[in-house]
N, C-alpha and C positions, 0 to 999 in steps of 0.2 A: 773733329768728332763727326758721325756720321748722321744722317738726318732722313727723312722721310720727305719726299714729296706728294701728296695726292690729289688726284682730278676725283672731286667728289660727286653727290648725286647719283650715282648708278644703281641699279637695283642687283642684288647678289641673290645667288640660287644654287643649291645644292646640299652637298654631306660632307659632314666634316670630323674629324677625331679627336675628342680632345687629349692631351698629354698629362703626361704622368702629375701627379699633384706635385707642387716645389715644397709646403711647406711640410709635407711627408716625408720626401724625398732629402731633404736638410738635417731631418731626424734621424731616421732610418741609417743615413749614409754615417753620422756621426757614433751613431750607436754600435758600426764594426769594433770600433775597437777597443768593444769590451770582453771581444774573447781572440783569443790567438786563432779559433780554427777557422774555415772558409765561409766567408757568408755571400750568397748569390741575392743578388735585388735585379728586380725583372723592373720596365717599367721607368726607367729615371729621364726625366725632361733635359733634353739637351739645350740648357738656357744659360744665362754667365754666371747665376748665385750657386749654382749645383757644380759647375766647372769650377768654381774658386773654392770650395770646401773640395772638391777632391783634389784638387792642386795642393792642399793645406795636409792631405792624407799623404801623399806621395811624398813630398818634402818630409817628414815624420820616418818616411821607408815602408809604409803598405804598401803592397803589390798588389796593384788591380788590374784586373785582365779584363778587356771588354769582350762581350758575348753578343755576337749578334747587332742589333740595332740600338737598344736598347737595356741591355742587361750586359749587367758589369759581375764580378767576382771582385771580394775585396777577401784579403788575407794578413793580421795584424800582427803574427808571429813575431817579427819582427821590427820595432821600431825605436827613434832614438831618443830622446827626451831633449837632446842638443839644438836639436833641431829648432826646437820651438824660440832659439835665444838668437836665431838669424834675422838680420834686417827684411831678407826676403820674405821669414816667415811673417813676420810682422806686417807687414805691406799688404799678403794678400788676406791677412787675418783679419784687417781693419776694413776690407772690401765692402763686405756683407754682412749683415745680422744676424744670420743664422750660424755663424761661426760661435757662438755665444755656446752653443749645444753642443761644445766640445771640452767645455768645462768636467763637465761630472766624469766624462771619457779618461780625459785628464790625470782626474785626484785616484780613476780605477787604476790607471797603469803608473803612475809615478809616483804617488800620495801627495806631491807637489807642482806647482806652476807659476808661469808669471803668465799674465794675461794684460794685451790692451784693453781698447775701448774698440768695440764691433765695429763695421761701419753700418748697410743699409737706407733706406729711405729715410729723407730729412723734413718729416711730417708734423714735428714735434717733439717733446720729451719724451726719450724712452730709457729711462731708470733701470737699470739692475739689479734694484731693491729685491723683487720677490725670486732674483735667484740667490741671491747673498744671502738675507733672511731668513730664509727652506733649509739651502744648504746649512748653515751656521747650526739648525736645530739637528743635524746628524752631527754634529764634531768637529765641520768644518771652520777655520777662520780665514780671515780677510784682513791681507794688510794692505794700505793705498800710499804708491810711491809717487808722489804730486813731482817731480824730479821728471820721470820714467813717463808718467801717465800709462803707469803699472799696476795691477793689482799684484800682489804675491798671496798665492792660497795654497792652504796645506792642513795636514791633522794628523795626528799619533794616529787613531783607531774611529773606523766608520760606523757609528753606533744607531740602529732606528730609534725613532722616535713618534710618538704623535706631533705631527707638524700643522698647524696652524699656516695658510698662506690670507697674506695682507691681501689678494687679488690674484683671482684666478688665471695667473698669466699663462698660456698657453707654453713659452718658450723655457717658464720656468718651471713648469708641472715636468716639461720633459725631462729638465736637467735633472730634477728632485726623483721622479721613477729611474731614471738609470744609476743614479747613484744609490739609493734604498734597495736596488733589485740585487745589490751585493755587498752592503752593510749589515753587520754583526744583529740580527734579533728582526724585531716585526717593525711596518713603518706603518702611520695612517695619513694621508694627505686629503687635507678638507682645507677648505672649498679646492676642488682640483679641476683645471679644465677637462675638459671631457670633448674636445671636437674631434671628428671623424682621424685624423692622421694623431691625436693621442692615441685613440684607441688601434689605430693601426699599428703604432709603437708597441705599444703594451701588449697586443699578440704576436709581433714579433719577440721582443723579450720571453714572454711565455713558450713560443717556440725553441728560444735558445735554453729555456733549462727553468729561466724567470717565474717567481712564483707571486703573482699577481690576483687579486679578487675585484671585484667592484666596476669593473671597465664599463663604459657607457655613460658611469654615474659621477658626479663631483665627491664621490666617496671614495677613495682607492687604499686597500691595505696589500702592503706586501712583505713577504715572508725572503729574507734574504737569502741569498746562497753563494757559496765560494765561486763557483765556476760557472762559468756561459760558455754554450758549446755554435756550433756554426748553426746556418738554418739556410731557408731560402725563402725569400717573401718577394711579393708584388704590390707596386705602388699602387693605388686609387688612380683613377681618372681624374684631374683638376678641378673641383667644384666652380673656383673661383674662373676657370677658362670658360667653364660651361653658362655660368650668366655672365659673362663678355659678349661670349658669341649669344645670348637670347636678347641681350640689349641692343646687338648691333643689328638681325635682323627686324626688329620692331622699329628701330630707328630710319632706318635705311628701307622699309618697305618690304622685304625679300622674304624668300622663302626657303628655310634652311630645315635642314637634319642633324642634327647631333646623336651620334654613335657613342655606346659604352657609358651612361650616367649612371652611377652608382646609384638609383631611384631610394633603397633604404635610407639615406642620408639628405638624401634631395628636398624634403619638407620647408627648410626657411627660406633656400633659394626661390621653390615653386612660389610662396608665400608671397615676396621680394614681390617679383614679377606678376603676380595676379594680381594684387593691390594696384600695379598701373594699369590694369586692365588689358595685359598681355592675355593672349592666348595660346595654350599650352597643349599640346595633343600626344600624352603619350604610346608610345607603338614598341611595346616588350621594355629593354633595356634605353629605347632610343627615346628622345623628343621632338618633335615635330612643328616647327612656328610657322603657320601661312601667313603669306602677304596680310598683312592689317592696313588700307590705308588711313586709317582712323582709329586709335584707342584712346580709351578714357579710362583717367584713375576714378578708383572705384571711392565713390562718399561712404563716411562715417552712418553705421546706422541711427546715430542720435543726432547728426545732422552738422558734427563739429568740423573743422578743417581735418583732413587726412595728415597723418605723421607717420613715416615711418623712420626706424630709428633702429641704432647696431644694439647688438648684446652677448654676451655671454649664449655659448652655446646650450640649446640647440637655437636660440636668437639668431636674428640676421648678421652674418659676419661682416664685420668692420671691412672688411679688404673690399666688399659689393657693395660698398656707398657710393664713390665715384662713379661707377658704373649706372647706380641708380639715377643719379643725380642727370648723367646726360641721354637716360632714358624720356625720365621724368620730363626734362625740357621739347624731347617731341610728343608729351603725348596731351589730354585735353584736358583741364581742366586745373586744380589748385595743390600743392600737397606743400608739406614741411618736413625736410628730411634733418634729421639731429645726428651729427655725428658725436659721440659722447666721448670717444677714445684718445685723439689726436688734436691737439687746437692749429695743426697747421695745414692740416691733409685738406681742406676745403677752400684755399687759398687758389684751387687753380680755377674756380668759375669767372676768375675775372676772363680766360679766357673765354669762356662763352658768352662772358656780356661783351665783349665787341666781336663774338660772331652772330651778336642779334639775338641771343634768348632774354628771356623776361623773367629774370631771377634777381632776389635779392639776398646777398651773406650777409645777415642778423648780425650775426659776430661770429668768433674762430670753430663756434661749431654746427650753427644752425642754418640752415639756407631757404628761403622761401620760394618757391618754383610757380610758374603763374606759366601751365603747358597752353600752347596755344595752338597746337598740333602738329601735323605734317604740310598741312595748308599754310604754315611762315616757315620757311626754309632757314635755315642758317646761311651765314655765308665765313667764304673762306677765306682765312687769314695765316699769319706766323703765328709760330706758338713754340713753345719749349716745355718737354716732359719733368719735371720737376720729381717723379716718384712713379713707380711701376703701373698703378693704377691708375693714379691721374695722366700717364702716358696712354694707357688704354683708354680711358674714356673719351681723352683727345683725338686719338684715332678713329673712335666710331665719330665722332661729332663731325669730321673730316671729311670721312666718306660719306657721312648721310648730308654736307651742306655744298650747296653752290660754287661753285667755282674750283681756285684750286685752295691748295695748304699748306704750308711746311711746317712741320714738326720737327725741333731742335731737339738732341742730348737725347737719343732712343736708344742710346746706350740703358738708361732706367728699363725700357718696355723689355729689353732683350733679357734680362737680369729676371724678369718672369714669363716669356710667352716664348715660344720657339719657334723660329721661323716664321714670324707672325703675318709678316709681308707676303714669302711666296705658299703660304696656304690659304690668305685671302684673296689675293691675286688670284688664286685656283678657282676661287667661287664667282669672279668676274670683277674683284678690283682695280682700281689703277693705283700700285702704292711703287712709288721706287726708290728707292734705297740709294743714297748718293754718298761716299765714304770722304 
């Protein structure tokens, strides 16, 4: 496996771009094949979760043509339903979590499937409940082959329905919109996630023919229709890249530029980061973080201890806890960050308590942060990526502490950040990458 080693402490300076959103990118890419004609996506991050669902396309028989740097043509006219019953397909099925979003795609071209169990980050429990349960209220069933560690799903006729969702899961609002956007009659989905790459979904769809209302809101009705015709969309900029890179300048001292922030969307992130007493400067589309050698999270105006805490969008997304968490730890003063979503994702601060921060994990979701600032360094040790984000936040912690670092298993950080090594290295890091 290959590993990271870094000579931390240096101060970073420059501009940087961030890349196409992944968890957009997962949707969008799955949601070709719901119509036979051409769909262009501009924009797609070249990381290993995005490369293992279109490996999972090709294998199927899409032909995707790449366009340039970043834009692919995907074309679903043809594919095979055989496909899906290879050990190969299986293997790279079971990679990644967002293969999950090829469900509804699925039951549109074949009315039947067998499906494993996803792979992804091992953060915790992540249930299939709220796709199984959405889906099941269109006509769909689910049968579980404990043998196989199969599901088999199928249904005579895709019928809408008002759908009830247990939990606005994001991954399952998707499946549930591409499958209603061509089910027989009207659909309503309440409570429905509403984050930025929903909604990007849902205008693509609408572009392909899709006849959707509500977008923005946890209310969404949609008006079904036989056919989807091709389109062409462009991904989002990464939110979740874009506070990476604002934790790591704050952490690390430096002074950075971020190009292309989708500012409309930008509100929880800014939030995030203001609460630790970041300083934010925006300049048009771009953001702008000067050297701080000193910030402080901001007190509660009624004088209680500071919590910041994930939620349901437009809330702080769960993916920028870890990031916050080893913000947190360079900056001054007390906070309590609740991660609500995952009892396992918070399990990597032990590495930071033997690189010397002053935190304590309450239990599997609450962590007590005691910033002591820039003035206690970290220092540098071994470590292992355990999950995408906490592979990020170990990186910043990395770079911003004394000495050196190794970072084990970055096979996780690559799975979401691309090139992560040599476009930090561009702004003045020392990261090397030893295979």
């Amino acid at each position: 496996m290959a590993k990271f080693m870094i000579d931390g402490g240096r101060h970073l300076a420059g501009t940087i771009q961030p890349q196409g959103s992944k968890n957009e990118a997962l949707q969008v890419i799955c949601a070709t094949l719901l119509t036979d004609e051409v769909v262009t996506l501009h924009n797609i991050p070249n990381i290993a979760d995005v490369q293992s669902v279109m490996k999972l396309l090709t294998l199927l028989g899409v032909q995707i043509t790449r366009l340039g740097d970043k834009g692919y043509q995907f074309c679903a006219k043809h594919v095979a339903k055989e496909a899906m019953l290879t050990a190969t397909f299986r293997q790279e099925y079971t990679k990644v979590r967002g293969s999950i979003m090829l469900l509804a795609p699925f039951l549109i071209r074949f009315k039947q499937c067998l499906i494993a169990k996803p792979g992804g980050d091992r953060i915790g429990r992540r249930g299939l409940h709220a796709h199984f349960e959405g889906l099941a209220q269109l006509g769909i069933s689910f049968y579980y082959h404990a043998a196989q560690a199969t599901w088999e799903v199928k249904y005579q006729e895709l019928k809408g329905a008002d759908v009830w969702m247990s939990e606005p899961s994001v991954t399952g609002t998707a499946n549930l919109i591409m499958a209603a956007s061509m089910a027989k009659g009207k659909t309503i989905i309440y409570p429905a996630a509403c984050e930025p790459h929903i909604q990007q979904l849902c205008h693509m769809l609408v572009a392909m023919g899709a006849r959707i209302s509500g977008i923005g809101s946890n209310l969404l009705t949609i008006e079904g229709v036989p056919v989807l015709g091709g389109t062409t969309h462009t991904i989002l900029p990464d939110m979740l890249e874009i506070g990476s890179f604002i934790g790591l300048a704050a952490t690390t001292q430096s002074a950075l530029t971020i190009t292309d922030v989708p500012m409309p969307f930008f509100a929880p992130v800014w939030y995030c980061f203001k609460k630790l007493g970041i300083v934010l400067e925006q300049q048009g589309n771009q953001l702008h973080i000067p050297v701080q050698p000193c910030y402080k999270i901001k007190p509660e105006m009624d004088g209680n201890l500071v919590t910041l805490y994930d939620a349901v969008w437009p809330g702080i997304p769960a993916d920028l806890i870890s990031i916050a968490v080893v913000t947190a730890v360079h900056a001054q003063g007390h906070m309590l960050i609740h991660q609500k979503m995952f009892e396992s994702r918070l399990f990597f601060v032990d590495h930071l308590i033997e690189m010397g921060a002053r935190l304590v994990l309450c239990d599997p979701h609450r962590v007590h942060i005691v910033g002591l600032g820039n003035s206690h360094k970290l220092q540098g040790t071994h470590m292992s990526s355990s999950d995408i984000r906490a592979g990020i936040a170990l990186l910043i912690a990395a770079l911003a502490a004394e000495g050196s670092s190794t970072i084990e298993n970055i096979s996780q950080i690559d799975r979401g950040y691309e090139y992560i090594d040599q476009r930090l290295n561009a702004l003045g890091a020392s990261i090397e990458r030893v295979e």
